[in-house]
C-alpha positions in Angstrom: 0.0 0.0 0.0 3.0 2.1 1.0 5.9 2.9 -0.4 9.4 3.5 1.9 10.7 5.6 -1.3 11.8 9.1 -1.6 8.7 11.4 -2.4 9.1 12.3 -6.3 6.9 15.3 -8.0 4.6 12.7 -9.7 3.5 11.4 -6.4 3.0 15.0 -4.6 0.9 16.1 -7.8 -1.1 12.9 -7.3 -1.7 13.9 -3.7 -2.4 17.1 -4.2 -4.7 16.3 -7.5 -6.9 13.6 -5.5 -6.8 15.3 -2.7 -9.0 18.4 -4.1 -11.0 15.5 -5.9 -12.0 13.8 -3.1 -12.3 17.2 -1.0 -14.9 18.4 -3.3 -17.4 16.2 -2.1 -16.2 16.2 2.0 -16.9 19.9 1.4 -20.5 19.1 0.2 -21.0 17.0 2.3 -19.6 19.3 5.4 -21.9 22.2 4.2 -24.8 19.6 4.4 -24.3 17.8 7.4 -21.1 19.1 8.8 -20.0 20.8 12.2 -21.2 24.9 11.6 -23.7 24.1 8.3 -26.6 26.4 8.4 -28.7 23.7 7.5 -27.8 21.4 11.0 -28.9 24.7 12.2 -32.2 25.2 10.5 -32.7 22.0 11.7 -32.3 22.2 15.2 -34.2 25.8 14.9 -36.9 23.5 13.0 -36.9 21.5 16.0 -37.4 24.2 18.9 -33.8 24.8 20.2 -33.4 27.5 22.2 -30.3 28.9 23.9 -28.8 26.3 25.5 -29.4 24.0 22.7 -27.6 25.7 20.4 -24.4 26.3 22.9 -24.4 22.4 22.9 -25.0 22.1 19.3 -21.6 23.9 18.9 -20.0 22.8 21.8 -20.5 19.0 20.4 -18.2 19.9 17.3 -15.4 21.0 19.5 -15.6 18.5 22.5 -15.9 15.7 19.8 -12.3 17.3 19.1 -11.2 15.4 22.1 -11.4 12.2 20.1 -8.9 13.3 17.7 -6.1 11.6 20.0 -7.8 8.4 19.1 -6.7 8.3 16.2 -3.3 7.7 16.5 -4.3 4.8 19.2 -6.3 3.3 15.9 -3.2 3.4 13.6 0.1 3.1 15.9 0.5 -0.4 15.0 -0.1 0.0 10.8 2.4 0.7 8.7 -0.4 2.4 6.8 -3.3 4.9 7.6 -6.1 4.9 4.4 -7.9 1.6 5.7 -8.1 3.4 8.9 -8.9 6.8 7.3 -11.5 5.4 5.2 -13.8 3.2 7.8 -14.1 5.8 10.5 -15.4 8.3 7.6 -17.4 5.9 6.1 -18.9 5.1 9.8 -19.5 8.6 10.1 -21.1 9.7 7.1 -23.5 6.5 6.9 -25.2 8.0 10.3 -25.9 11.2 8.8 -29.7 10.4 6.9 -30.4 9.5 10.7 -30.6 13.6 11.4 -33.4 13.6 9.3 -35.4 10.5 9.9 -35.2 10.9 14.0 -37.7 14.4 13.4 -40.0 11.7 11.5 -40.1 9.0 14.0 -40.0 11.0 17.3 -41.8 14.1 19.0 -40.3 17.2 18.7 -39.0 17.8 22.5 -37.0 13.5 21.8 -36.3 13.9 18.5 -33.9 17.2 19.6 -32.1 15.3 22.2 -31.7 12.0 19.8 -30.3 14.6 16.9 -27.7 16.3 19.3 -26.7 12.7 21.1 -26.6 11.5 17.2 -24.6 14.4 16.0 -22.1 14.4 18.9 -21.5 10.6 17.5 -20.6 11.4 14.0 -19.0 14.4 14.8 -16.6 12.3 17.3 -15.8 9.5 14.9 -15.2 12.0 12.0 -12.6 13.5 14.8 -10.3 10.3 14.9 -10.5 9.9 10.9 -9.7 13.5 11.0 -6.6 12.8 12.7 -5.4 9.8 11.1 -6.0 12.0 7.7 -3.6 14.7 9.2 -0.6 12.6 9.7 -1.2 10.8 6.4 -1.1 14.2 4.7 1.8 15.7 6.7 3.8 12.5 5.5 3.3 13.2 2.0 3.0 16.5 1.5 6.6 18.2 2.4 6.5 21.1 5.5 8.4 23.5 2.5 4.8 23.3 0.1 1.9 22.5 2.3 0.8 26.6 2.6 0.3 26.7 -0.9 -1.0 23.0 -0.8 -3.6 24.1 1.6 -4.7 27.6 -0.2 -4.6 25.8 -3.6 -7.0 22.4 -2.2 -9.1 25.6 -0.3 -9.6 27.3 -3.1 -11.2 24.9 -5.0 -13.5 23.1 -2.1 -14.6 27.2 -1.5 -15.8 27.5 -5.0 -17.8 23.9 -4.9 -19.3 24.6 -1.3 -20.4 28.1 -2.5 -22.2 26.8 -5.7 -23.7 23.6 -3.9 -24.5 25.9 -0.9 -26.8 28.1 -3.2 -29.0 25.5 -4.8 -29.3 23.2 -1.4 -30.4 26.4 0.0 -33.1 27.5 -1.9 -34.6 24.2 -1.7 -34.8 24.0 1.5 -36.4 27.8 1.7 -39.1 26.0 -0.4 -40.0 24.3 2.9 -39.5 27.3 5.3 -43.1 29.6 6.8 -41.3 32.2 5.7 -39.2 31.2 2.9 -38.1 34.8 1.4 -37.8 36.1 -1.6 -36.2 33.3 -3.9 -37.8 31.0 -2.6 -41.2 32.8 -3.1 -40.9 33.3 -6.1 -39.4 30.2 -7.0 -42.9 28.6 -5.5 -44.6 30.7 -7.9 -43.1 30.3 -11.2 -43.5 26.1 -10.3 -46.9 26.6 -9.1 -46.1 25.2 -5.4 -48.9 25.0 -2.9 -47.7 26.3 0.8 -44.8 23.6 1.5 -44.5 24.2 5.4 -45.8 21.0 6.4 -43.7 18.9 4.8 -40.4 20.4 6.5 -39.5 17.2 7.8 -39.4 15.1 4.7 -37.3 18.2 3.0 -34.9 17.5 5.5 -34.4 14.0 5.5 -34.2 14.1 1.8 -31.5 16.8 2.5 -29.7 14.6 4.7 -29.5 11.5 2.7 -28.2 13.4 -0.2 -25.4 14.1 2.2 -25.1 10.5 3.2 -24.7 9.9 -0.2 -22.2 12.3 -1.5 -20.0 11.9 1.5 -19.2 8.2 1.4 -18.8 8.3 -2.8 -16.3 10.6 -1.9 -14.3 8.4 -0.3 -14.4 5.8 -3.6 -11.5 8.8 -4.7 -9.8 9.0 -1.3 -9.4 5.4 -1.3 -6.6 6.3 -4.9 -4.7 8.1 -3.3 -1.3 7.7 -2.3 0.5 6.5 0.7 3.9 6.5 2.1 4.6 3.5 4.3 4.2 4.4 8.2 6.7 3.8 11.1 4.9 1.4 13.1 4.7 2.9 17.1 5.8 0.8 19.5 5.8 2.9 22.4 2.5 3.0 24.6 -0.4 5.3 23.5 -0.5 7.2 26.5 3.1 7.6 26.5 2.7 8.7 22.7 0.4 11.1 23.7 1.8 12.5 27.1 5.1 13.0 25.1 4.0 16.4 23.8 3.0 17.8 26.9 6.9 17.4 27.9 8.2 19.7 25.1 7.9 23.6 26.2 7.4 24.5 22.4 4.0 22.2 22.2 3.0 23.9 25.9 3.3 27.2 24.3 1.8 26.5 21.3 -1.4 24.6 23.3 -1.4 27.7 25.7 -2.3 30.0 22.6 -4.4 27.9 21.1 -6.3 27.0 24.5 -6.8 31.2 25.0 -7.4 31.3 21.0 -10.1 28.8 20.6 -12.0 30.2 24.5 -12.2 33.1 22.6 -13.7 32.3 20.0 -16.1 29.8 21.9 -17.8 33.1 23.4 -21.1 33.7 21.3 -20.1 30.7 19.3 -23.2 29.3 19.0 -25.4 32.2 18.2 -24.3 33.7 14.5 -26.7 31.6 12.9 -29.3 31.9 15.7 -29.0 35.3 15.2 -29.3 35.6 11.7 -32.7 33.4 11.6 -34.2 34.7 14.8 -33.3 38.5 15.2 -32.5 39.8 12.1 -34.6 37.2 10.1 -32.7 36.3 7.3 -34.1 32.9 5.2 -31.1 30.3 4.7 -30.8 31.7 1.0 -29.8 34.9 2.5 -27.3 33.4 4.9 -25.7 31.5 2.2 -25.4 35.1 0.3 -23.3 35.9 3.7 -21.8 33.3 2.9 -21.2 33.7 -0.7 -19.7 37.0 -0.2 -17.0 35.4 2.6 -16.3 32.8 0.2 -15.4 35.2 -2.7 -12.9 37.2 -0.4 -11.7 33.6 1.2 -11.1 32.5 -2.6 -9.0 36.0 -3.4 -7.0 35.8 -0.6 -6.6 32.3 -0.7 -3.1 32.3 -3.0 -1.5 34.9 -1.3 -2.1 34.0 2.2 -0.5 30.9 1.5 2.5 32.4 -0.1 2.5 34.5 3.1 3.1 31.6 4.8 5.2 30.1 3.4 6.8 32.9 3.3 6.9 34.4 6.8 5.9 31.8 8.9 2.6 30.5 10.6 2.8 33.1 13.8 2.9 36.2 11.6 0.1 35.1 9.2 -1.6 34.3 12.6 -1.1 37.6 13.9 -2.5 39.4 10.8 -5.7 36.9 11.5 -6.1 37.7 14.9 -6.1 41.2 14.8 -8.8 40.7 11.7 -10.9 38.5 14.0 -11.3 41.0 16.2 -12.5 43.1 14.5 -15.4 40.9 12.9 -18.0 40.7 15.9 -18.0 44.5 15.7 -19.8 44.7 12.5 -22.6 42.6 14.3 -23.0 44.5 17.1 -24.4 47.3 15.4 -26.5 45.1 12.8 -30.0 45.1 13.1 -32.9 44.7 10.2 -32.4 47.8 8.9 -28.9 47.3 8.8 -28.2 44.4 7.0 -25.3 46.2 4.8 -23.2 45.9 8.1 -23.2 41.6 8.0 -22.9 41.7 4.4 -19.7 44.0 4.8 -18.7 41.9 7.9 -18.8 39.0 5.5 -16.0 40.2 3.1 -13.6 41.0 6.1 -14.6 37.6 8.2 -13.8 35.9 4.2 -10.5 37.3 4.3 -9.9 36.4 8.3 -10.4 33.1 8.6 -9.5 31.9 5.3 -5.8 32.6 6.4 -6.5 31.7 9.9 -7.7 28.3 8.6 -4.8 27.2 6.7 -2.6 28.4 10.1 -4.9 26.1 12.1 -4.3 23.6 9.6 -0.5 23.6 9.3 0.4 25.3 12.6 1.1 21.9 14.5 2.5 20.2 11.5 5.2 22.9 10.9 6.4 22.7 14.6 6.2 19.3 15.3 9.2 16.7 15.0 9.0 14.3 12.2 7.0 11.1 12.6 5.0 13.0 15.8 2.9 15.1 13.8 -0.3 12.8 14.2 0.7 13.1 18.2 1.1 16.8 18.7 -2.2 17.3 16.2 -4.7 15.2 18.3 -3.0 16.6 21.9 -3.5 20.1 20.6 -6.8 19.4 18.5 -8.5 17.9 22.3 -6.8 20.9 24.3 -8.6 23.5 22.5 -11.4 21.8 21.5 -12.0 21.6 25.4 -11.4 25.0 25.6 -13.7 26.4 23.1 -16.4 23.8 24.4 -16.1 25.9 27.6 -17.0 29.0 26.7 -19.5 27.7 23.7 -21.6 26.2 27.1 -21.0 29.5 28.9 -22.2 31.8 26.3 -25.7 29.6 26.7 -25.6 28.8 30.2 -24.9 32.1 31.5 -26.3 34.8 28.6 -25.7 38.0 29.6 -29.1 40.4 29.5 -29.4 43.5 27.5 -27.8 46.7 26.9 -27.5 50.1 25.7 -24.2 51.1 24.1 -23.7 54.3 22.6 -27.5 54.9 21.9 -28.0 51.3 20.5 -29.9 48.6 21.9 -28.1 45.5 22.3 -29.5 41.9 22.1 -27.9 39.0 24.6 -26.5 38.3 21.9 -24.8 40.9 20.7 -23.3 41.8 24.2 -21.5 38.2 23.4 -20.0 39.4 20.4 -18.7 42.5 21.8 -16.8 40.2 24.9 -15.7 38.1 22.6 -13.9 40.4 20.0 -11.9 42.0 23.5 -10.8 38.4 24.2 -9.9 37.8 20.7 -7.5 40.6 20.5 -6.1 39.2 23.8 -4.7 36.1 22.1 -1.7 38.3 20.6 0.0 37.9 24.2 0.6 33.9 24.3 0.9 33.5 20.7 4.5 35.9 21.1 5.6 32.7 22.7 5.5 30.3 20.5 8.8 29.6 18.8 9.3 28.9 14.9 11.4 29.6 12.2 10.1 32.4 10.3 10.9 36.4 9.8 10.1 39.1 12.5 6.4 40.5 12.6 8.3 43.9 12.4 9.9 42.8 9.6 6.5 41.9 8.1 5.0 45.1 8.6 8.0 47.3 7.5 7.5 44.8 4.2 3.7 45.6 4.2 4.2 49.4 4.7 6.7 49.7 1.9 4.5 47.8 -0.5 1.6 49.7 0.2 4.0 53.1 -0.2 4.8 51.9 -3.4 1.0 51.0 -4.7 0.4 55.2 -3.5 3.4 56.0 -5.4 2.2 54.3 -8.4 -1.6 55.2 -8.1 -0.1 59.2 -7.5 1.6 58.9 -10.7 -1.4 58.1 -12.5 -3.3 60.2 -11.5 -0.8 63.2 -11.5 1.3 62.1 -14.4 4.3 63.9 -15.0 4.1 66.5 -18.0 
């Protein structure tokens, strides 16, 4: 299956080339059914979740993090991952028609609790597939390409979870009281009758279509390559104690402990707040969306060459002082002032499209060769933990309204505002973590003099000399 051979460019191609293939439909199938889809959402909104509900709706995608750490205790002893890779997806994806047959079978109040206990299953075996994927990619693709790797294989699942987003979306609105626009008038030009009542089949149909996708997905994964593993011999606890013992990983897992608390507070409530206060259908979110995913997609290629570039920690500090400001734009949104999240979308695009490939390729740039599957599920459970923390907080203990220069703030936008300070916060442990790239300073004296030159160039235009 492996091969103990040097790594030639025909292989890496071949990675990287069935890696986007089989991405495209894990991306479908994430949007669907996935940890943070609108449409896992809509359905728990469908179902009469309220606060708390949706705190543990997200916290189950990050506790389920704490999992990942399995995976290496699945694959220690192969000298090969994709069997491993391949089942626990396969488990995990053949569950997911379930989310939409449990509405069908139970009352409302039981079939809530069986979807969450569900989805905190898949989610948790997806977790220690996820891992074992991670240390099969960080063996074949080299630590010198895997920023551009990862913008390249990002751009391309961005474009396919935009387009599939859009149609998925306004079928679904079909089924919605108030379905909006599109859908309105899509209902009209078929000739629909009121579709309301027949929510629950739309969302089973939605979720086998997932089901689907996902698992012939992994028909591609299954081609690609793989590089023959060291087989671990050491105890799994030992394996997975051993990055605790390294000051660099403690560092690293300290930042990414504070980053991911951070980001846990208000977690749960974007989408809540899109659908409840402000009363946008799921065609408009996925406009949100669309707009985030174009400025993702153009900032995809040079984020990555910014990495790969200057390092992990400075691309991260560019993201974190982005994310901060993102919950700002929500704070002020309203009805009326819909513009605001739609502008809020282009920066948040931007954000976390480089913060995502940093999450990605953080752990595998600092850690030693042959641990990379170690330090990924240690730090993976750490701050999934973490952010599961504060996801439960922002539920459990809502904060009430208030008035902030002459605006009335929701709950919820009071845990936006907390949250962006303790975003910004996360600059002070990331200065500890060590790796191998060029000063920040230097990175901002670089971005000062390129945007000197763009004014000298744009000043020339305009005032051209006679």
């Amino acid at each position: 299956m492996g091969r103990a051979v040097p790594q030639s460019g025909s292989e890496l191609r071949r990675t990287m080339d069935i890696s986007i293939g089989e991405g495209l439909f894990s991306q479908i199938y994430a949007g669907l059914a996935g940890h943070g889809s609108v449409f896992v959402t809509k359905l728990a909104y469908h179902l009469g979740a309220g606060p708390m509900q949706f705190s543990v709706l997200s916290a189950i995608g990050m506790v389920s993090q704490v999992f990942q750490p399995l995976g290496l205790a699945v694959t220690r002893s192969l000298t090969a991952r994709k069997r491993a890779v391949i089942a626990l997806a396969a488990a995990g994806r053949a569950l997911t028609p379930l989310y939409g047959l449990l509405p069908l079978l139970l009352p409302r109040r039981d079939a809530l609790d069986a979807f969450l206990l569900l989805f905190f299953a898949v989610t948790s075996v997806l977790a220690v597939g996820t891992n074992a994927w991670m240390g099969w990619i960080g063996d074949m693709v080299p630590t010198r390409f895997r920023g551009r790797f990862f913008a390249r294989r990002n751009q391309v699942l961005m474009l396919v979870g935009l387009a599939s987003g859009f149609v998925f979306s306004a079928a679904i609105d079909l089924f919605d009281p108030h379905p909006g626009l599109v859908a309105s008038w899509m209902s009209g030009v078929l000739g629909l009758p009121p579709l309301s009542d027949r929510a629950g089949t739309a969302f089973l149909a939605l979720f086998c279509v997932a089901g689907v996708i996902g698992l012939a997905g992994l028909t591609i994964l299954a081609k690609q390559p793989e590089r023959r593993k060291v087989v671990e011999t050491a105890p799994w606890g030992s394996m997975m104690a051993k990055p605790l013992r390294e000051p660099n990983f403690r560092r690293l897992a300290f930042w990414g402990v504070w980053w991911l608390m951070a980001l846990g507070i208000g977690a749960p409530f974007w989408q809540p707040f899109m659908i409840g206060e402000l009363g946008m259908s799921v065609l408009m979110i996925m406009l949100y969306g669309t707009i985030s995913t174009i400025a993702g997609l153009l900032s995809l290629r040079a984020w990555g060459r910014f990495i790969d570039r200057y390092g992990n920690k400075n691309a991260m500090r560019l993201s974190i002082i982005m994310a901060t400001m993102n919950p700002l734009f929500w704070v002020a949104a309203s009805p009326s002032r819909l513009f605001l999240i739609y502008g809020e979308a282009f920066v948040s695009g931007i954000t976390w499209a480089g913060a995502g490939i940093v999450m990605t390729n953080f752990v595998l740039s600092v850690a030693p060769k042959h641990e990379q599957q170690a330090w990924s599920g240690m730090f993976s459970a750490l701050t999934g933990l973490a952010m599961m923390v504060t996801a439960l907080g922002s539920g459990a203990l809502m904060p009430g309204a208030m008035s902030l220069l002459g605006m009335d703030l929701h709950p919820m936008q009071v845990l936006f505002l907390v949250g962006s300070i303790a975003r910004l916060t996360a600059l002070i442990p990331l200065s500890g973590v060590r790796e191998q790239s060029v000063p920040f300073t230097a990175v901002v004296r670089r971005i000062q003099q390129f945007a000197a030159v763009r004014v000298l160039n744009l000043t020339a235009v305009i005032h051209p000399r006679r």
